[in-house]
C-alpha positions in Angstrom: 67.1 -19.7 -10.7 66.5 -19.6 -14.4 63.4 -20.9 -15.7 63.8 -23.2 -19.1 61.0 -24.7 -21.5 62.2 -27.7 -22.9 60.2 -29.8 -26.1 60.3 -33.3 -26.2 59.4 -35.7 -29.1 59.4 -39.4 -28.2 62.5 -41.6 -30.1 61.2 -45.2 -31.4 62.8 -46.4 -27.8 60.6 -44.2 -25.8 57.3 -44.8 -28.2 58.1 -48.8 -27.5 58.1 -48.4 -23.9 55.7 -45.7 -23.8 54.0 -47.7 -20.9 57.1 -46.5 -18.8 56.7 -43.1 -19.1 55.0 -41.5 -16.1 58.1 -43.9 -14.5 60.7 -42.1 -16.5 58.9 -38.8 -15.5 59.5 -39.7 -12.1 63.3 -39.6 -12.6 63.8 -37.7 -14.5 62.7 -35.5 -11.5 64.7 -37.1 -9.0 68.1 -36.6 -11.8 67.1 -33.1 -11.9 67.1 -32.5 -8.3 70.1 -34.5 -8.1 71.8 -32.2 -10.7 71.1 -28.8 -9.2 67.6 -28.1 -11.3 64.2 -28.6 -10.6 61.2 -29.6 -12.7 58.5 -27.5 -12.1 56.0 -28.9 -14.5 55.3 -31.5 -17.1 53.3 -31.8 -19.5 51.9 -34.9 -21.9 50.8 -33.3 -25.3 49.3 -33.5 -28.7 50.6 -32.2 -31.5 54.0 -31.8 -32.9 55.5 -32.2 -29.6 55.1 -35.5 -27.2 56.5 -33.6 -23.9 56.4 -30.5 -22.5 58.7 -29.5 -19.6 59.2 -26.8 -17.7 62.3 -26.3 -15.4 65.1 -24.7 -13.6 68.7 -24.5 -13.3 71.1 -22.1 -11.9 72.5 -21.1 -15.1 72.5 -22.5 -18.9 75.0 -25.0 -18.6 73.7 -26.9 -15.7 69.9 -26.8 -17.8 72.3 -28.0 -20.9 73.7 -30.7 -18.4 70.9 -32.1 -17.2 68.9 -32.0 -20.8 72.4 -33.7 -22.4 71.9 -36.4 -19.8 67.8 -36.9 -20.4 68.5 -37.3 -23.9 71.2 -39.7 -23.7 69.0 -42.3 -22.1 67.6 -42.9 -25.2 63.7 -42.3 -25.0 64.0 -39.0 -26.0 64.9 -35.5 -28.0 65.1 -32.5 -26.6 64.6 -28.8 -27.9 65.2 -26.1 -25.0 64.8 -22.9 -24.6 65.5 -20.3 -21.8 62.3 -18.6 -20.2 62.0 -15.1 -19.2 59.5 -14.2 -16.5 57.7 -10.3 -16.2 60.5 -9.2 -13.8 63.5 -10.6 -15.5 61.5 -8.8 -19.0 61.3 -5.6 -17.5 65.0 -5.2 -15.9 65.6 -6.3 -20.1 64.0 -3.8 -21.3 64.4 -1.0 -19.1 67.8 -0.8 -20.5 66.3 0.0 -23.9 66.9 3.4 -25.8 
């Protein structure tokens, strides 16, 4: 499966019921297993980012999918990118010249 690293920044909903969000961490994991991903690990930051989550689909539109359908509850934005890992690095770049 594909491994995803998406950044997520609290909306004014999801800072009002910030109370809620290990709850809304919860299923969000249960929607993603649901959906044909899997989060792997999640993260509460500081900084410029409020989330951090790491995950996997079987391709980009099921990780596009199931971010679409996080977002659209309302607490809130995501920015997602697609994860390489060693092995899936080297097969890229053994095809280098």
């Amino acid at each position: 499966m594909a491994r995803y690293i998406s950044l997520l920044n609290w909306t004014d909903q999801g800072i009002r019921n910030a109370k809620d969000t290990v709850n809304r961490a919860n299923a969000a994991r249960q929607a993603f297993q649901a959906g044909g991903g899997k989060i792997i690990d999640l993260y509460w930051t500081l900084g410029q980012h409020d989330v951090v989550v790491i995950f996997e689909a079987q391709d980009d539109e099921t990780a596009t999918r199931l971010t679409l359908s996080l977002g659209m509850k309302g607490n809130v934005r995501t920015s997602t990118m697609r994860a390489f890992g060693e092995q899936e690095m080297a097969r890229i770049v053994q095809g280098l010249s």
